[in-house]
C-alpha positions in Angstrom: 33.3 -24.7 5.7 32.2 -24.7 2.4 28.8 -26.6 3.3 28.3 -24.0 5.6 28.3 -21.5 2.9 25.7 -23.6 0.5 23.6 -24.9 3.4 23.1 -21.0 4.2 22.6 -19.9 0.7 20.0 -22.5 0.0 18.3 -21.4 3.5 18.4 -17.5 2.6 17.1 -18.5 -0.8 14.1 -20.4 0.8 13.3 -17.5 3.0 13.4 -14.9 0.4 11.2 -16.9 -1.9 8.8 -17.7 0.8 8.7 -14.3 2.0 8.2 -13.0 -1.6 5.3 -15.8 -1.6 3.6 -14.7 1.5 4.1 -11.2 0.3 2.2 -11.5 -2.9 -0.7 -14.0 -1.0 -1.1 -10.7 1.5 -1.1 -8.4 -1.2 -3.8 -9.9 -3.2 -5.4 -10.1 -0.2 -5.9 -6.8 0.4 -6.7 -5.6 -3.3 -9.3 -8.4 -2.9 -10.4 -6.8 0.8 -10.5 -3.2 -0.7 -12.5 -3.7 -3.7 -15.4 -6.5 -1.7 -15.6 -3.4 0.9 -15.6 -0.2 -2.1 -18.4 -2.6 -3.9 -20.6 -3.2 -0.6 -21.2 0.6 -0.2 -22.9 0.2 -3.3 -21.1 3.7 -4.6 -21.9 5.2 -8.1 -20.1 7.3 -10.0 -22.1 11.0 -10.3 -22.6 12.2 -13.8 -20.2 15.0 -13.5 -16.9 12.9 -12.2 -14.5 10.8 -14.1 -16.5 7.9 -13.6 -20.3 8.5 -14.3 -22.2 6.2 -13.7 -19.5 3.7 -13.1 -19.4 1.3 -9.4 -17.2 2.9 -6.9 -14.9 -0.5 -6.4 -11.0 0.1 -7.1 -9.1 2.7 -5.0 -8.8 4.8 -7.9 -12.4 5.5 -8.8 -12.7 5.8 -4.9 -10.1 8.4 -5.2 -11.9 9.8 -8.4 -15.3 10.1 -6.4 -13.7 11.6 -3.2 -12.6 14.6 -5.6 -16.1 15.1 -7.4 -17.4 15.1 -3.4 -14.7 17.8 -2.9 -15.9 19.6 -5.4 -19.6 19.4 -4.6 -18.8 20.2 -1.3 -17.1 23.7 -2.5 -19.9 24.1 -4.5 -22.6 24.0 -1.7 -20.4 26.3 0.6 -19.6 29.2 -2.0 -15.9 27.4 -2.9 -14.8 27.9 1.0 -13.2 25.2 3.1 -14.1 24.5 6.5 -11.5 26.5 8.2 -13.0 29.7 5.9 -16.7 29.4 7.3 -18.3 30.9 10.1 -18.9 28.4 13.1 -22.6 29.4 13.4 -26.3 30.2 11.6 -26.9 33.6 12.0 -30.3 34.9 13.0 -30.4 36.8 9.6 -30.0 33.7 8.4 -26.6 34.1 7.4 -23.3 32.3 9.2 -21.8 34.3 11.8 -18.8 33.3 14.2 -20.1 35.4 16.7 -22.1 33.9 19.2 -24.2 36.9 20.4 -25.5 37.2 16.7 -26.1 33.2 16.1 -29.4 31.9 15.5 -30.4 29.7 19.1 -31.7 26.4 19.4 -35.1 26.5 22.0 -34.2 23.1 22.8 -30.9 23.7 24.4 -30.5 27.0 24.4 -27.3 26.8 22.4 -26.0 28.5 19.3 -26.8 26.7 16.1 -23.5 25.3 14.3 -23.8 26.7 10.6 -24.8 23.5 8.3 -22.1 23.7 5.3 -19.7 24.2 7.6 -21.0 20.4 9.5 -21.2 19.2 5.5 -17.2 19.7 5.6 -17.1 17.3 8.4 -19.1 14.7 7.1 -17.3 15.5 3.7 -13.9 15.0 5.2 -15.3 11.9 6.7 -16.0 10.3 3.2 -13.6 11.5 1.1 -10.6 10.3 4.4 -12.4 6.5 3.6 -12.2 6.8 0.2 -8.6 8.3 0.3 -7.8 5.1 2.4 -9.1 2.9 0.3 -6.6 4.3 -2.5 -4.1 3.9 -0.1 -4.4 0.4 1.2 -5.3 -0.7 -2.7 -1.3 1.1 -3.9 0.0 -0.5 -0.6 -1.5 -4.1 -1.8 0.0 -3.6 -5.2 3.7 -2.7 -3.9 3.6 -5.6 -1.8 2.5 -7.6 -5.1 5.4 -6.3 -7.1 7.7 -6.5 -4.0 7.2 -10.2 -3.3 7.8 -10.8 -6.9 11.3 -9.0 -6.4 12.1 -11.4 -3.3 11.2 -14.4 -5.3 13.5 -13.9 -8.5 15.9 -12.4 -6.0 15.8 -15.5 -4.2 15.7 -17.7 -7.1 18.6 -16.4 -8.6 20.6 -16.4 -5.1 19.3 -19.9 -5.1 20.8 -20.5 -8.6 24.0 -18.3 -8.0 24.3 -20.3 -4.5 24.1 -23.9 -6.1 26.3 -23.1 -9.4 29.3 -21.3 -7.3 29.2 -23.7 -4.6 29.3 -27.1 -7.1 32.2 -25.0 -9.1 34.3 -24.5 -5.8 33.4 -28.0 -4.7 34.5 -28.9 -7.8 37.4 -27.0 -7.8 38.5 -28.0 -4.4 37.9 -31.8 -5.0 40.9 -31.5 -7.8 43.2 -29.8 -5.5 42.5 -32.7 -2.8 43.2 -35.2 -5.6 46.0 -33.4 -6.6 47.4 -33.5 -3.1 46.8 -37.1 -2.4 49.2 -38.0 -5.6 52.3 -37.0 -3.9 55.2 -36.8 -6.8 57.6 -40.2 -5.0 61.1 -39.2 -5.2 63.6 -40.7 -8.1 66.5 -41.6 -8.1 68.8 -41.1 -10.6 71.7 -43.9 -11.2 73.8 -43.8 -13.6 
């Protein structure tokens, strides 16, 4: 029974350290996958962010740009969000969410959507990509730091596994010795 026990220690010790292995391989990975993608958009940081004039090609200056774009976007739009705009152009010239008073397009004959309010979309757009990118960049480092956890933790199973085992081995190789030299009996004469 006892082999049992180390065989499976030595095989749960493998797995964690493998899986701590593959863990850190898939992590690096992905840092590697965010930052070749962040630095292909060929992003620069604006001189009025936290990273002027810096390449956009970590998560977090991707997460730094995305809020200088929020804030440029609040800028343009008078400091409203999308929800807090009108949905079209006015005639005046000013946004309206009525659509008797909207400006109309002569090519379709339709109201025309007010423009800040389709630069939140794109905006969100962006920023959501650049919010990712953070993401999948703090996911890729906790699965770094993770598989280092699974392989010490498997290492020092591994360890614990082998140096418990070879003391009970040990232990129960003495008491099968000791069995094996049965006392004889004596007999006393006088």
């Amino acid at each position: 029974m006892s082999k049992l026990f180390q065989y499976g220690g030595i095989i749960a010790s493998i797995v964690l350290i493998a899986f701590g292995a593959g863990s850190i391989i898939t992590g690096l990975n992905g840092r590697d996958r965010v930052h070749r993608d962040l630095a292909a958009e060929q992003i620069v940081g604006t001189p009025d962010s936290t990273i002027p004039g810096q390449k956009v090609n970590t998560g977090s200056k991707a997460e730094a740009f995305a809020a200088v774009m929020r804030k440029h976007t609040l800028e343009a739009t008078g400091g409203k969000t999308y929800s807090q705009m009108d949905r079209f152009m006015g005639k005046d010239g000013k946004s309206t969410s009525d659509e008797k008073l909207a400006a109309v397009d002569p090519k379709s004959g339709k109201p025309v959507d007010n423009p800040l309010r389709n630069l939140w979309v794109s905006e969100t757009a962006l920023t959501t990509a650049l919010h990712s990118s953070y993401f999948a960049e703090s996911v890729a480092t906790f699965a770094i730091v993770m598989g280092f956890a699974l392989m010490l933790t498997g290492g020092g199973f591994l360890v614990l596994t082998l140096r418990v085992l070879r003391v009970f081995g040990k232990e129960t190789a003495s008491e099968e010795a000791a069995a094996a030299i049965k006392p004889g009996k004596v007999a006393l004469t006088s």
